[in-house]
N, C-alpha and C positions, 0 to 999 in steps of 0.2 A: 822696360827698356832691355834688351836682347846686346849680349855683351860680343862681339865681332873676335871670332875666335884670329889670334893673331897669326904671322906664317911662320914661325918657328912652331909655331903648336902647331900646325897642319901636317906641318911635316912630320914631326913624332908621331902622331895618332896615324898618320899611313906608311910610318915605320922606314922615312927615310931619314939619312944622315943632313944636321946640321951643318953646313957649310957654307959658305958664300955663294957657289955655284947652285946646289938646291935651292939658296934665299934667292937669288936672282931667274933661276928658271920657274919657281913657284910666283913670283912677284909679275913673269913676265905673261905664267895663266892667268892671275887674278885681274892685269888690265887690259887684257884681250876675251876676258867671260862675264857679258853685260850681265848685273846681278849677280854677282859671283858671290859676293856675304850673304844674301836674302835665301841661298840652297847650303852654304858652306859648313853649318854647323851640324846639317844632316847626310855630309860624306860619312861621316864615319859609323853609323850605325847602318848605311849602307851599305861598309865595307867588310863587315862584320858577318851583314846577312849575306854576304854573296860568298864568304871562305867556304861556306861546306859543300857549295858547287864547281870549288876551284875557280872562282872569279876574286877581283878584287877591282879595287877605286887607283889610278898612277895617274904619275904625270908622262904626256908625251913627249918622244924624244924628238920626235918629229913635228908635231904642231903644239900651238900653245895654248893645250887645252888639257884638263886632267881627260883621261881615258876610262872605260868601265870593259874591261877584258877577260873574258872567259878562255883558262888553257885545258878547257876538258873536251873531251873526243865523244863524250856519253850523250846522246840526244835528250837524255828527259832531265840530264845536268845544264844542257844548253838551252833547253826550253823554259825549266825554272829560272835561269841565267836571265833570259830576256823578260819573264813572266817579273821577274823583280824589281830590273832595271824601269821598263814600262810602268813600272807602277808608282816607284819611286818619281821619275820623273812627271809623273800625273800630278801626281800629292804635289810634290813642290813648285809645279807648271816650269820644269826646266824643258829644254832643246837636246835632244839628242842626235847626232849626226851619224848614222851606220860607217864605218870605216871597208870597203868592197870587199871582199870573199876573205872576210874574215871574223871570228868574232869579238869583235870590237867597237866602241860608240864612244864618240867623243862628246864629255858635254859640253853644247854651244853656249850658253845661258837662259836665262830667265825667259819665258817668253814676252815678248812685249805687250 
């Protein structure tokens, strides 16, 4: 039995601030990302592996969906960036949705 990381602990491990606003913007990802626990307890070693290419795992401000954003300008930082992202979402059979001329993927959910 696989223990459902809860959303105050989501939020610490991606190093945001506890608050009612975080609990409710993280709350409003998790029922709009079908599958959203069955990938959740592998954000964070995701997030982990994407720091030393200046990427990281957030939530958006704009849709409600966590994000996976790379702010490096380095091509071969950008290409391990998606080289990771892809693969992670391989392994966990998640959805990713490119964000347009930028580098950014929203994850959709789980595949069906």
């Amino acid at each position: 039995m696989s223990i459902k990381p809860d959303i105050e602990n989501i939020l610490i491990q991606l190093n945001y601030n506890v608050n009612d606003a975080t609990k409710k913007q993280l709350e409003n990802i998790v029922a709009n990302t079908n599958g959203f626990f069955d990938f959740a307890k592998h954000l964070f070693s995701l997030n982990d592996e994407l720091k030393p290419v200046d990427a990281f795992v957030a939530m958006s401000n704009s849709n409600n969906y966590l994000k996976l954003k790379s702010n490096s300008s380095n091509e071969s930082e950008i290409k391990e960036f998606e080289d990771i992202i892809n693969s992670w979402a391989h392994k966990y059979k998640v959805n990713l949705q490119k964000v347009e001329n930028k580098n950014t993927y929203y994850i959709i959910g789980k595949n069906s």
